[in-house]
C-alpha positions as a Markdown table, in Angstrom:
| # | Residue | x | y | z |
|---|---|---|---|---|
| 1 | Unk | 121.0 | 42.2 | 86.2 |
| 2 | Unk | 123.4 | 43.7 | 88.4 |
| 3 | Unk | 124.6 | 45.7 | 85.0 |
| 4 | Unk | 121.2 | 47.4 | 84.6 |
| 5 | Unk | 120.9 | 47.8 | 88.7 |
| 6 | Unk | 124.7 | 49.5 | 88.3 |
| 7 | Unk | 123.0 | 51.7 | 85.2 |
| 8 | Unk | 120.0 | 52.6 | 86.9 |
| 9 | Unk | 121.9 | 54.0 | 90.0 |
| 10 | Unk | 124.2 | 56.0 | 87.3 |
| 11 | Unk | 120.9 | 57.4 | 85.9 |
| 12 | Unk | 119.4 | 58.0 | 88.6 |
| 13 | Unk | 122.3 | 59.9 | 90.1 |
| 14 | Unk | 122.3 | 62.0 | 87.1 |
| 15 | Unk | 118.2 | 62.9 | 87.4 |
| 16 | Unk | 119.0 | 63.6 | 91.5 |
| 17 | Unk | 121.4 | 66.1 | 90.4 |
| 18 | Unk | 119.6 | 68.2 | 87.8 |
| 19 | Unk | 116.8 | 67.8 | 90.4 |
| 20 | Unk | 118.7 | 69.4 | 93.1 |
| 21 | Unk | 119.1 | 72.0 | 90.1 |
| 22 | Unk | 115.7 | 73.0 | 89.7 |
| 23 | Unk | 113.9 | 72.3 | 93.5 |
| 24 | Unk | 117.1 | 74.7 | 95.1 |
| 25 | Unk | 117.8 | 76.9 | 92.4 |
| 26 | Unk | 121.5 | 76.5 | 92.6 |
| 27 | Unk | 123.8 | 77.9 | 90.4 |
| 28 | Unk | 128.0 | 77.9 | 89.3 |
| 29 | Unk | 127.8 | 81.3 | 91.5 |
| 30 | Unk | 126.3 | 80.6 | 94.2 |
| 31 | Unk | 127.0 | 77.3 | 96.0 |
| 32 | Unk | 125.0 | 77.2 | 99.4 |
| 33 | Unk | 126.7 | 73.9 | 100.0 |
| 34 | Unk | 129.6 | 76.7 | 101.3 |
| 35 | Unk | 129.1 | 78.0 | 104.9 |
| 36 | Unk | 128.1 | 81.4 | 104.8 |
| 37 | Unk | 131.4 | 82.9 | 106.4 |
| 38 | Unk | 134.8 | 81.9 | 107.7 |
| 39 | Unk | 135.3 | 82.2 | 111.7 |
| 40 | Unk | 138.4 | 81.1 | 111.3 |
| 41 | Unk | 140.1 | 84.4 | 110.6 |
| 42 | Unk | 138.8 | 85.6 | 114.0 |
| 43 | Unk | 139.8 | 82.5 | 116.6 |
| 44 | Unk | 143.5 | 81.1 | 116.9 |
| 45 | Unk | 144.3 | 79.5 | 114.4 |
| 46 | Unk | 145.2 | 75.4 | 114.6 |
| 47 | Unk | 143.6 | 76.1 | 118.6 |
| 48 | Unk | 142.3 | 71.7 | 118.4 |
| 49 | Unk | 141.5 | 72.5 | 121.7 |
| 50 | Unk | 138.5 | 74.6 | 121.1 |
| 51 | Unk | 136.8 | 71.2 | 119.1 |
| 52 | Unk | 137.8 | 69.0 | 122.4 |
| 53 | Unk | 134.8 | 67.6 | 123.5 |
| 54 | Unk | 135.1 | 68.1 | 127.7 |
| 55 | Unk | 132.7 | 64.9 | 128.9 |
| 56 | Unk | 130.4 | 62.9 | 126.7 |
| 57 | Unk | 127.9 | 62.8 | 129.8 |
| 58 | Unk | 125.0 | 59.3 | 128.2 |
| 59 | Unk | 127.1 | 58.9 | 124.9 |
| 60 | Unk | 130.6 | 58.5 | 126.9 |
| 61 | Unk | 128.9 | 55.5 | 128.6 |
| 62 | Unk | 127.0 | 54.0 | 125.4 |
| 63 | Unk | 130.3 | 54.4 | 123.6 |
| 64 | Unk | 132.4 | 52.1 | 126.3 |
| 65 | Unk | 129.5 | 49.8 | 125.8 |
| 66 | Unk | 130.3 | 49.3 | 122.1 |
| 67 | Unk | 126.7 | 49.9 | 121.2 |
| 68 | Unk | 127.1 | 52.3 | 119.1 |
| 69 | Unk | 129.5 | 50.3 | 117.2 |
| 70 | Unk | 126.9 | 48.4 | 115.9 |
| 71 | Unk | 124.7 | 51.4 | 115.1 |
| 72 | Unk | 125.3 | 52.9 | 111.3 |
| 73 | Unk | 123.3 | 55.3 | 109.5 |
| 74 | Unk | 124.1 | 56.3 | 106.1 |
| 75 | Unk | 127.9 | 55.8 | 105.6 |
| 76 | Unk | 129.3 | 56.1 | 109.4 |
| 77 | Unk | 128.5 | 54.4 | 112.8 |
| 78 | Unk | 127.3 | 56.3 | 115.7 |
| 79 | Unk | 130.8 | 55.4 | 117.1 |
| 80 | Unk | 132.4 | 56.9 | 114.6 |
| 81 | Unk | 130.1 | 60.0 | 114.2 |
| 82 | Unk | 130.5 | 60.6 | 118.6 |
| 83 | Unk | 134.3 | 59.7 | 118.6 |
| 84 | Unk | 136.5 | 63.4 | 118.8 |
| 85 | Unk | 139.4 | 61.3 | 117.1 |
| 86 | Unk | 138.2 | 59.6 | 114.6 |
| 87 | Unk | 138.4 | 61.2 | 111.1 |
| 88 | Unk | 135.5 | 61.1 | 109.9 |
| 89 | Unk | 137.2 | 60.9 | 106.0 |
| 90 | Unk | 133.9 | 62.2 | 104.8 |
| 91 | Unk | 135.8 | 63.2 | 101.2 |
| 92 | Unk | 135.7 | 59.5 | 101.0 |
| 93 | Unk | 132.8 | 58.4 | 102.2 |
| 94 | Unk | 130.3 | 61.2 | 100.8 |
| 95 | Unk | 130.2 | 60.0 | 97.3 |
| 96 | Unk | 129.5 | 56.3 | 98.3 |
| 97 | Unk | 126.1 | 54.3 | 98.5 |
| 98 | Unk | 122.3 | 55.6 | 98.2 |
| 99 | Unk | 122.6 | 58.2 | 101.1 |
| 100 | Unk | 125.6 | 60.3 | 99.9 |
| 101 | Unk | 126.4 | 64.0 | 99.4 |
| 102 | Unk | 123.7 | 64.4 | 96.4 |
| 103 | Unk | 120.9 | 63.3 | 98.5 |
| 104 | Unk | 121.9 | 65.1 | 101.9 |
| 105 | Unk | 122.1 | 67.9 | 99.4 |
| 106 | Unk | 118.8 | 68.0 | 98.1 |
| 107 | Unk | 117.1 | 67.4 | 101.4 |
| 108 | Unk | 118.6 | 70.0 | 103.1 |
| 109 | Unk | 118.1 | 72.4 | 100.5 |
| 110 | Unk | 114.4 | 71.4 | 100.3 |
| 111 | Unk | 114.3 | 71.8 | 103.9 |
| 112 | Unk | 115.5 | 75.3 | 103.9 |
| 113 | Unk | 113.6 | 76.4 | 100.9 |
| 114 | Unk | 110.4 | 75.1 | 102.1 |
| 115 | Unk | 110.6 | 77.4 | 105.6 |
| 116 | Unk | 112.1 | 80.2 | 103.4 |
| 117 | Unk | 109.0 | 80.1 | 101.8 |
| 118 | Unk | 106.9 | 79.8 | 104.6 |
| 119 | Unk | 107.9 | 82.6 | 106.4 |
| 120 | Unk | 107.6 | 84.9 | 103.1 |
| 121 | Unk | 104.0 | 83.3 | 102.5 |
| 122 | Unk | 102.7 | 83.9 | 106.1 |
| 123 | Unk | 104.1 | 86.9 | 108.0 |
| 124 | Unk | 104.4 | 90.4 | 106.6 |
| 125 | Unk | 106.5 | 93.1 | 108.1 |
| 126 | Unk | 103.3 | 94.0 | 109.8 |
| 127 | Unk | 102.8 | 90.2 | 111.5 |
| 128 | Unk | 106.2 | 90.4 | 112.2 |
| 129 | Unk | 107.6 | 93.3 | 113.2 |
| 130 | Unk | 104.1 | 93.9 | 115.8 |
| 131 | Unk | 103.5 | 93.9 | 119.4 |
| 132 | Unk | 102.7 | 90.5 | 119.6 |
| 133 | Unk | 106.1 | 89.1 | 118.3 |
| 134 | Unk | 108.1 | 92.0 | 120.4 |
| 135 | Unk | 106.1 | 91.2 | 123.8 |
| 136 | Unk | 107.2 | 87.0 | 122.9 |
| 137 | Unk | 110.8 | 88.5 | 122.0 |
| 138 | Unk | 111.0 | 90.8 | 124.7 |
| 139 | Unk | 110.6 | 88.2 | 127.5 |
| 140 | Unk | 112.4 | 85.9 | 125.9 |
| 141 | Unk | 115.9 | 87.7 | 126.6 |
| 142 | Unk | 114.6 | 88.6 | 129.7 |
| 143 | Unk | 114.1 | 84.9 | 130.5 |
| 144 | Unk | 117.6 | 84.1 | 129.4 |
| 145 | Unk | 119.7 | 86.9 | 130.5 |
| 146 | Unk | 118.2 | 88.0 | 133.7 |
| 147 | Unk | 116.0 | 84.8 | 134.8 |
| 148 | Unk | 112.5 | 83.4 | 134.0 |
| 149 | Unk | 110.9 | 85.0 | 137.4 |
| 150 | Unk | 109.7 | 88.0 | 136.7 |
| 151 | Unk | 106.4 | 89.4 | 135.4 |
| 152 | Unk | 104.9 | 89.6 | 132.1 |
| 153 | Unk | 106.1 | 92.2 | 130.2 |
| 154 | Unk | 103.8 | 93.5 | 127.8 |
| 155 | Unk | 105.3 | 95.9 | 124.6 |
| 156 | Unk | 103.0 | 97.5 | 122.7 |
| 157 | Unk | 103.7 | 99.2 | 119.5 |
| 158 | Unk | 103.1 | 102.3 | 118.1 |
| 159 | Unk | 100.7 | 102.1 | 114.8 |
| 160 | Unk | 103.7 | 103.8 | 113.1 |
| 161 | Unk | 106.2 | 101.0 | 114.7 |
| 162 | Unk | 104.4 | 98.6 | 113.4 |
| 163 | Unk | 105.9 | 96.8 | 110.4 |
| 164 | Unk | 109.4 | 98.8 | 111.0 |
| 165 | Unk | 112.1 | 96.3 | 111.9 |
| 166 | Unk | 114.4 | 99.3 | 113.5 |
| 167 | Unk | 111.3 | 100.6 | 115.7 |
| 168 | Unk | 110.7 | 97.4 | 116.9 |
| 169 | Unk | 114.2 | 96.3 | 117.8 |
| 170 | Unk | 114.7 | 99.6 | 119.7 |
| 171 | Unk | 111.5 | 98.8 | 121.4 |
| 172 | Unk | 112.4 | 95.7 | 122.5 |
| 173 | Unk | 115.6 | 96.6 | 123.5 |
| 174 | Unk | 114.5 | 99.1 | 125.7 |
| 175 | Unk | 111.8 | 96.7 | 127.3 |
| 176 | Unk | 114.2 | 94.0 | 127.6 |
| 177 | Unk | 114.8 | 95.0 | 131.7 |
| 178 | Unk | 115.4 | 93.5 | 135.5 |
| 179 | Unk | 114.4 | 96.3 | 137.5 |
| 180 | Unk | 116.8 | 99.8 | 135.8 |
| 181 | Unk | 119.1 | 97.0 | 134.2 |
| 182 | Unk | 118.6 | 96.8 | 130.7 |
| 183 | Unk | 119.8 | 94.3 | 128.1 |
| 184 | Unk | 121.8 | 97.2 | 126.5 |
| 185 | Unk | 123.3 | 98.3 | 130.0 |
| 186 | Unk | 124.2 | 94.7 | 130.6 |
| 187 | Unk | 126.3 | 94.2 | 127.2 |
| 188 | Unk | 127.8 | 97.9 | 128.2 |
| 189 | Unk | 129.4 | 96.4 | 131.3 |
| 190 | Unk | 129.8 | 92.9 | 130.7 |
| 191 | Unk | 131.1 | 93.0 | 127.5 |
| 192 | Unk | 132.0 | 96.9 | 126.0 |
| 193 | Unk | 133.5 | 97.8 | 129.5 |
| 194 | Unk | 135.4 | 94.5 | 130.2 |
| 195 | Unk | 137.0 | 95.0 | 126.8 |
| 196 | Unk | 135.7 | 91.7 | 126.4 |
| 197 | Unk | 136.7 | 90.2 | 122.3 |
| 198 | Unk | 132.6 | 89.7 | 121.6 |
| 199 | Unk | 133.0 | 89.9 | 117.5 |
| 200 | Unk | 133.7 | 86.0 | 117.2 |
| 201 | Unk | 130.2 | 85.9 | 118.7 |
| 202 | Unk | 128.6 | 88.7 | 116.8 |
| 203 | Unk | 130.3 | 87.0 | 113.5 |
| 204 | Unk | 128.7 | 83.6 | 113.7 |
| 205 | Unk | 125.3 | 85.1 | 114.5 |
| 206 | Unk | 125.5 | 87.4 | 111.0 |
| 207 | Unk | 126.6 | 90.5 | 112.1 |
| 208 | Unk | 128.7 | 92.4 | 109.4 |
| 209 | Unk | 132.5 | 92.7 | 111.5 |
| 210 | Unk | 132.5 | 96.4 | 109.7 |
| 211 | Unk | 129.8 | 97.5 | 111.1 |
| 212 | Unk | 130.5 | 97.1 | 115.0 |
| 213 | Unk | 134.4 | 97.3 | 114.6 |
| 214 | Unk | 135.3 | 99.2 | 117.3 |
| 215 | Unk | 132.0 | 100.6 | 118.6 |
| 216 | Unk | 131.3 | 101.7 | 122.5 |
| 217 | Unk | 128.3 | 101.9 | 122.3 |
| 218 | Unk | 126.0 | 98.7 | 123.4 |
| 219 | Unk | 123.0 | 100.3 | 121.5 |
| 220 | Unk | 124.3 | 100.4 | 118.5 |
| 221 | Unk | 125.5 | 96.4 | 118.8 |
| 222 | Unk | 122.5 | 95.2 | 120.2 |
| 223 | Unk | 120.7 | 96.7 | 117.1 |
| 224 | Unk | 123.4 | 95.0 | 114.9 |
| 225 | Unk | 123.1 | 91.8 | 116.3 |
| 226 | Unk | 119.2 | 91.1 | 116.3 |
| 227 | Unk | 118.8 | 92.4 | 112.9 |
| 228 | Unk | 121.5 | 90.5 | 111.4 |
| 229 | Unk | 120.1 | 87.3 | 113.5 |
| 230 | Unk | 116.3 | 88.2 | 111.6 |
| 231 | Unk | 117.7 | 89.1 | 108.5 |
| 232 | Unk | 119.5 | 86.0 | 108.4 |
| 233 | Unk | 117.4 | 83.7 | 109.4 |
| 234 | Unk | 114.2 | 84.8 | 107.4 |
| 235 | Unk | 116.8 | 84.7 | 104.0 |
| 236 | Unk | 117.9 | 81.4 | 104.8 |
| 237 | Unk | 116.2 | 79.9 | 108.2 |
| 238 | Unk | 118.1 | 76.1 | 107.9 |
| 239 | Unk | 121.4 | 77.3 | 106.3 |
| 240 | Unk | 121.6 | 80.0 | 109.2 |
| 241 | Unk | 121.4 | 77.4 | 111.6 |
| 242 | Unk | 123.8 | 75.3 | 110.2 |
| 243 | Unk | 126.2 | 78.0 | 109.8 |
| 244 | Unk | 126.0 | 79.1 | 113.6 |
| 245 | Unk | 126.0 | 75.4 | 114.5 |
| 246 | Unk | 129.2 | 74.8 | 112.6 |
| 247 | Unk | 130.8 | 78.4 | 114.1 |
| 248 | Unk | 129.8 | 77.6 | 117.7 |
| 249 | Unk | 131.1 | 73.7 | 117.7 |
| 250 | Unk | 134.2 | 75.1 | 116.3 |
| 251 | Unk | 135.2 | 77.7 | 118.5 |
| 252 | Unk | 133.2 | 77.6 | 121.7 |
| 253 | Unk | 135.6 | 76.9 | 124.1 |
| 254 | Unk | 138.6 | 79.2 | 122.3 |
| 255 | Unk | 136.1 | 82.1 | 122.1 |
| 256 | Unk | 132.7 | 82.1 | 122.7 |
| 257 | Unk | 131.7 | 80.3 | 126.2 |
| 258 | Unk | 133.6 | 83.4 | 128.0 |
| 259 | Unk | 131.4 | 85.6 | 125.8 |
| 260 | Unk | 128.6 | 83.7 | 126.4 |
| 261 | Unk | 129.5 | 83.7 | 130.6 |
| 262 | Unk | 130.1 | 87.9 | 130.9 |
| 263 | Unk | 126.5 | 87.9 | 129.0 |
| 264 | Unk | 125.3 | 85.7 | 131.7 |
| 265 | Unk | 127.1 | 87.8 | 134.6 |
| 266 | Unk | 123.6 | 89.0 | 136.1 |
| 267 | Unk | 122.2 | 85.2 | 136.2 |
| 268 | Unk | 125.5 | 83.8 | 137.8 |
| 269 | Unk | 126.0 | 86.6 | 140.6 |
| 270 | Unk | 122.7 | 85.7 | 142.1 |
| 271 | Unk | 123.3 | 82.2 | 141.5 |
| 272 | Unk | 120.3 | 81.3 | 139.6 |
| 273 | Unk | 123.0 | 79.7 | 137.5 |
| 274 | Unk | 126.9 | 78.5 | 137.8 |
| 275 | Unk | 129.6 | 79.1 | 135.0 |
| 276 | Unk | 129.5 | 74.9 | 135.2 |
| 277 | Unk | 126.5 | 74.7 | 133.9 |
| 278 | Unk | 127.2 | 76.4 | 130.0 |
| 279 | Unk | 130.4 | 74.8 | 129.3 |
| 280 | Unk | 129.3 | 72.8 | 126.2 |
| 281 | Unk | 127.0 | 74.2 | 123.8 |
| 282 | Unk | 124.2 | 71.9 | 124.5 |
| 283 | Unk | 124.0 | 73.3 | 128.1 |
| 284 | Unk | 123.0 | 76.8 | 126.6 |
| 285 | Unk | 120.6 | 74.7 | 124.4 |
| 286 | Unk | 119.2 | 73.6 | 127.7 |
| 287 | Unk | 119.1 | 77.3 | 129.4 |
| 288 | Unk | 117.3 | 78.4 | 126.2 |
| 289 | Unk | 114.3 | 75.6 | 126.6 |
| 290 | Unk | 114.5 | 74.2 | 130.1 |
| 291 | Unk | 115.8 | 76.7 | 131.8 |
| 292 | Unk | 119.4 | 74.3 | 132.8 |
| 293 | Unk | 116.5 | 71.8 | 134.7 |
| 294 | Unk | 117.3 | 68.7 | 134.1 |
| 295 | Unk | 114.0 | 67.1 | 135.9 |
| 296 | Unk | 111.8 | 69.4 | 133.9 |
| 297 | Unk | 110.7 | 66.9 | 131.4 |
| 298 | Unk | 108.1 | 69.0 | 130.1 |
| 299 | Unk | 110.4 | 70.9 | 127.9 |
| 300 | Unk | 112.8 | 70.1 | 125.7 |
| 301 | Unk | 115.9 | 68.0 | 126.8 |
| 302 | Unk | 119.4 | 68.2 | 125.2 |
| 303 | Unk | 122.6 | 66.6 | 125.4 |
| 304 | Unk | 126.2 | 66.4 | 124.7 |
| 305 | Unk | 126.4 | 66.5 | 120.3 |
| 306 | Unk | 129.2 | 65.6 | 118.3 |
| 307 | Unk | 131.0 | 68.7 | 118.2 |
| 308 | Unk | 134.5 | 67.3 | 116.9 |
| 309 | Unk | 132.6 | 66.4 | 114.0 |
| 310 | Unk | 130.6 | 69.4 | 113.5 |
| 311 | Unk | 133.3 | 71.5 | 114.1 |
| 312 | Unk | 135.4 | 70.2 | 111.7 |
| 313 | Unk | 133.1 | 69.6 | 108.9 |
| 314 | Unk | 134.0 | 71.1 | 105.5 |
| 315 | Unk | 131.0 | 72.2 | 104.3 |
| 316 | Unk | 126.8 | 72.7 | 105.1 |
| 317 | Unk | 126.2 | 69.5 | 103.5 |
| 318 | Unk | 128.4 | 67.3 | 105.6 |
| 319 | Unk | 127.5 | 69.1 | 109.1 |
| 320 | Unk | 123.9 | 68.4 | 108.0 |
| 321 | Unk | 124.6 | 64.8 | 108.1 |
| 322 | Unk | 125.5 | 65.0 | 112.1 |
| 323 | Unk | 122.9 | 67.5 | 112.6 |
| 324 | Unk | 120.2 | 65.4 | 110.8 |
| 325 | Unk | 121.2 | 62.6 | 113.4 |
| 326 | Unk | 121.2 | 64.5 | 116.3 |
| 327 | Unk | 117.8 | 65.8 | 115.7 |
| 328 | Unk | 116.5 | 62.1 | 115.3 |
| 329 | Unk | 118.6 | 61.1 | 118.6 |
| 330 | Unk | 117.2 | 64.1 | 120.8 |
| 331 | Unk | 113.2 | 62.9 | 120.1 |
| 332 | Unk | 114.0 | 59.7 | 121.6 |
| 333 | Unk | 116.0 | 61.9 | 124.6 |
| 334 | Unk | 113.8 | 61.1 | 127.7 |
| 335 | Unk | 110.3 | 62.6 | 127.5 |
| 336 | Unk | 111.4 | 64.3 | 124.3 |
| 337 | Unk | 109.4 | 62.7 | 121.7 |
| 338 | Unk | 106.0 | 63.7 | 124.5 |
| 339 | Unk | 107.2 | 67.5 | 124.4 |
| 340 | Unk | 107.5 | 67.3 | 120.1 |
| 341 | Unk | 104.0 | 65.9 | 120.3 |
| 342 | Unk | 103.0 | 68.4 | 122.0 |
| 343 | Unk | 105.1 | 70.9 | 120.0 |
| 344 | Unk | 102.6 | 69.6 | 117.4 |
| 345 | Unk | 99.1 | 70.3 | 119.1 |
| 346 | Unk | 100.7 | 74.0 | 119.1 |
| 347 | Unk | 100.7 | 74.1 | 115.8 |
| 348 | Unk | 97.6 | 72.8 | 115.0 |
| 349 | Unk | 96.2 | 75.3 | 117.8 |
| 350 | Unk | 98.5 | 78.2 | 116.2 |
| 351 | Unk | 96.3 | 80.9 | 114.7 |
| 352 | Unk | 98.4 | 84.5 | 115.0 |
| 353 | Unk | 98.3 | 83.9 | 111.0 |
| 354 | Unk | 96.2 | 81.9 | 109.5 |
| 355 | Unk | 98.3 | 78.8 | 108.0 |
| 356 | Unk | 96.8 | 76.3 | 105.7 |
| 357 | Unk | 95.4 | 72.9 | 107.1 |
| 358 | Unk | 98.6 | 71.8 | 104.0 |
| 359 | Unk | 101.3 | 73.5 | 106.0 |
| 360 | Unk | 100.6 | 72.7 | 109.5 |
| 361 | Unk | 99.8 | 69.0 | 108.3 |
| 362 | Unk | 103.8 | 69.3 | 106.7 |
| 363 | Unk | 105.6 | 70.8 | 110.0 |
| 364 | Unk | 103.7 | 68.3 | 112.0 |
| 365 | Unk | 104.6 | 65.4 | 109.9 |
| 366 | Unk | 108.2 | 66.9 | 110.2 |
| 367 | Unk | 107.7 | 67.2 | 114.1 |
| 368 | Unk | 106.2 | 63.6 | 114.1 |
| 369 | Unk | 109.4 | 62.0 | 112.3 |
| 370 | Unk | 111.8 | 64.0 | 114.9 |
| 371 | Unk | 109.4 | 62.4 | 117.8 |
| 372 | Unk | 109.8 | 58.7 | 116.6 |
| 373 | Unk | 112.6 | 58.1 | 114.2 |
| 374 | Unk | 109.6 | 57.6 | 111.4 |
| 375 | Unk | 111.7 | 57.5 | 107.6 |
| 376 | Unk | 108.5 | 57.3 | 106.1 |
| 377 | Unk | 107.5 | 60.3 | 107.7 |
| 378 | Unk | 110.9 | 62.4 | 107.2 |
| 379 | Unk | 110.7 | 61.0 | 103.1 |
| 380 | Unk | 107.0 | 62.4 | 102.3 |
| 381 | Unk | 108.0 | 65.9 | 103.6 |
| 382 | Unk | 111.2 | 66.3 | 101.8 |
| 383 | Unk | 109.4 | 64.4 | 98.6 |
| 384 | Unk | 106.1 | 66.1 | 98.8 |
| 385 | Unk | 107.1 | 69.9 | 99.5 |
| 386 | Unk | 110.0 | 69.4 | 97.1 |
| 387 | Unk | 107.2 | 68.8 | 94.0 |
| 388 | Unk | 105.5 | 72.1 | 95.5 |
| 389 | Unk | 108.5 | 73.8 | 95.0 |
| 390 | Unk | 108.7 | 72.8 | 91.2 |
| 391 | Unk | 106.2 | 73.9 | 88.2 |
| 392 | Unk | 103.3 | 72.1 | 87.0 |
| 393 | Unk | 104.7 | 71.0 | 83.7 |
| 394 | Unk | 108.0 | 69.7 | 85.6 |
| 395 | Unk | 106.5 | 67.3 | 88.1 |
| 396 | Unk | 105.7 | 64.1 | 86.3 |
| 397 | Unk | 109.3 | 63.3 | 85.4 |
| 398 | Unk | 110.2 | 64.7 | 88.9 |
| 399 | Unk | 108.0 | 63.1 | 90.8 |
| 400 | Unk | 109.3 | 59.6 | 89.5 |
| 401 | Unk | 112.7 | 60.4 | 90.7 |
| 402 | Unk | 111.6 | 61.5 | 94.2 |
| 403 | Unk | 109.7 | 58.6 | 94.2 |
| 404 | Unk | 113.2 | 56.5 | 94.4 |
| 405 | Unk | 114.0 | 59.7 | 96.3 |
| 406 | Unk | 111.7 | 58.7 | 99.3 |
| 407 | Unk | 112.8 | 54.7 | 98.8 |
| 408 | Unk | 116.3 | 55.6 | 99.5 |
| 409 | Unk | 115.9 | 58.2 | 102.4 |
| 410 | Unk | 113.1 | 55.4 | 104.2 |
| 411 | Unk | 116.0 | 53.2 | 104.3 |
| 412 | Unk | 118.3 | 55.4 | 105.3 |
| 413 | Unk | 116.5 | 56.2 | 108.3 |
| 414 | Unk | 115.1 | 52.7 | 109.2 |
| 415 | Unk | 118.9 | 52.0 | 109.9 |
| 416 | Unk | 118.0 | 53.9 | 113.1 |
| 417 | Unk | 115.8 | 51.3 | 114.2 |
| 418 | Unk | 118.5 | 50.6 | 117.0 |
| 419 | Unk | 118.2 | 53.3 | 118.5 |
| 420 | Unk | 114.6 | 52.6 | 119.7 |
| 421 | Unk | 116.1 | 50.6 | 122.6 |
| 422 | Unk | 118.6 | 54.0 | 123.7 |
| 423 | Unk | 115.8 | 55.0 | 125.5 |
| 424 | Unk | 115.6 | 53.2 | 128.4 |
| 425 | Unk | 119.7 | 54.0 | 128.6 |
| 426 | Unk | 119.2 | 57.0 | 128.8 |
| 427 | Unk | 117.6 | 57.0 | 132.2 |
């Protein structure tokens, strides 16, 4: 018996593989489980100090507990995932048991294929390059670079803007404005003037190096940089992520957070902020959703992640391991999983396109799985938009394998059953 169990798993292993094959569309020549660039030809090289995590804030205090010890999910222990010097010997470890490298594979390509997809199906040039998405965009930078009080600020298009991605970045661009300050005149000063080494930044958000080597002129890098952050995104919305995820743990301290604080320069001055409050990663995060309040528990909550891990991973699959975690620990972050549930009512209420009562059921399902640590949940989405993926005459046979598919993710994630009881330790 264990003989045929032993044979099974081989099989089965070989189906997942020429799966992944057909649901991602991966070939010899193009291996997305690669990151996208290499940042480290533009930080200091062997600089360990730029993947030192600073203060572990909650999982400093769980970890001298040993309850994390005690915690493991897929091949490594919470412990081991938070701990900066532990090895995390994942060229070991990623070939062994159900939830290996193969099926980490396959769900995060699903994953970014599916919202790949989406975004081709739903929004034309025209729904996204309009006045609707430039007056969200527009006070969204505004928000973040110059502070949430201020008024509305409406951008509307010309008919011939409309649908132009250059025309509608130099719109916004222009909007983008405290008072005569405008986002432009603030990267002129803060970073162009002050001579201020900005292409680490530019790199891990997409930006081709060749085209703003050496430029003075903000315009012109402002324009790089959101197109390249669009362009990016819309090819490849999850690998993007991972890739500026796995760029920004790596060299945020050696590059980036003084980058990050000269774009800030307006916010500190008038001390709506302090430089204290962005020195991890996360603590953007926070000025991004919650504006850096830590009592506002009506948006979204984040803390310290496992950058030594992240930062050191050696490829997109192995980063989405940590990332995949973290997701699952931030819904059950304070009054997280309440502000994904409500994340959810939005888009069920959403109707700037019109997206099936299919789709909206699959992000929410997705949204629902964040909010509660629900396998099940987390299982049918990967499963079930992975056979949409696939022709007709190719599901039966695939179906049965991501039918074992969904067994061996459920388990995976009911190994985070722990965590349930973090909550109330967090507070």
């Amino acid at each position: 018996m264990k003989l045929l169990r032993k044979c099974l798993c081989i099989v089965i292993s070989v189906l997942m593989a020429a799966s992944s094959c057909l649901v991602l569309g991966v070939s010899a020549a193009d291996d997305s489980s690669a990151f996208g660039f290499d940042i480290s030809s533009l930080i200091p090289s062997d600089n360990i100090g730029s993947l030192d995590i600073p203060d572990f804030d909650d999982i400093e205090a769980l970890i001298a507990t040993g309850l994390l010890s005690d915690v493991k999910i897929g091949p490594m222990t919470l412990e081991q995932i938070y701990d900066p010097d532990t090895d995390s010997d994942w060229h070991n470890i990623k070939n062994n048991g159900d939830i290996n490298a193969s099926t980490l594979y396959i769900t995060m390509g699903n994953l970014n294929l599916y919202f790949r997809n989406f975004f081709n199906k739903y929004y034309t040039k025209e729904k996204l390059y309009s006045s609707e998405t430039a007056t969200w965009l527009t006070n969204k930078i505004v928000d973040i670079f110059f502070g949430p009080d201020h008024p509305q600020i409406a951008v509307p298009l010309e008919s011939y803007e409309i649908g132009d991605q250059l025309a509608f970045i130099r719109e916004v661009l222009r909007k983008s404005k405290s008072g005569i300050t405008t986002i432009v005149d603030l990267v002129q000063s803060c970073w162009i003037n002050e001579e201020i080494n900005y292409l680490p930044m530019c790199y891990a958000l997409g930006v081709d190096i060749d085209d703003i080597w050496n430029k003075q002129n903000a315009q012109e890098v402002c324009e790089e940089i959101l197109t390249a952050m669009i362009d990016k995104f819309l090819a490849d919305p999850l690998y993007y992520i991972i890739d500026v995820v796995w760029a920004v743990s790596r060299s945020y301290n050696a590059s980036m957070h003084t980058v990050i604080e000269a774009a800030l320069t307006t916010r500190i001055a008038s001390a709506d902020i302090t430089a204290d409050e962005i020195k991890q990663p996360h603590e953007v995060l926070n000025l991004l959703f919650n504006n850096n309040s830590e009592s506002n528990t009506e948006k979204l909550q984040f803390f310290t992640a496992p950058y030594a891990k992240m930062g050191k991973s050696g490829d997109r699959v192995e980063l989405f391991y940590y990332l995949f975690i973290y997701a699952l620990l931030i819904g059950t972050y304070k009054n997280n999983e309440n502000v994904i549930k409500g994340y959810e009512n939005a888009v069920n209420a959403y109707n700037y396109v019109k997206i099936s009562s299919e789709d909206k059921g699959y992000i929410c399902d997705l949204l629902e799985a964040l909010a509660t640590c629900d396998g099940a949940r987390i299982a049918a989405f990967t499963a079930n938009t992975a056979i949409n993926n696939i022709t007709d005459t190719a599901k039966s046979w695939i179906q049965k394998i991501f039918d074992r598919f969904i067994e061996i993710l459920v388990g995976f994630v009911e190994g985070l059953d722990k965590i349930f009881g973090f909550k109330a330790r967090w507070e």
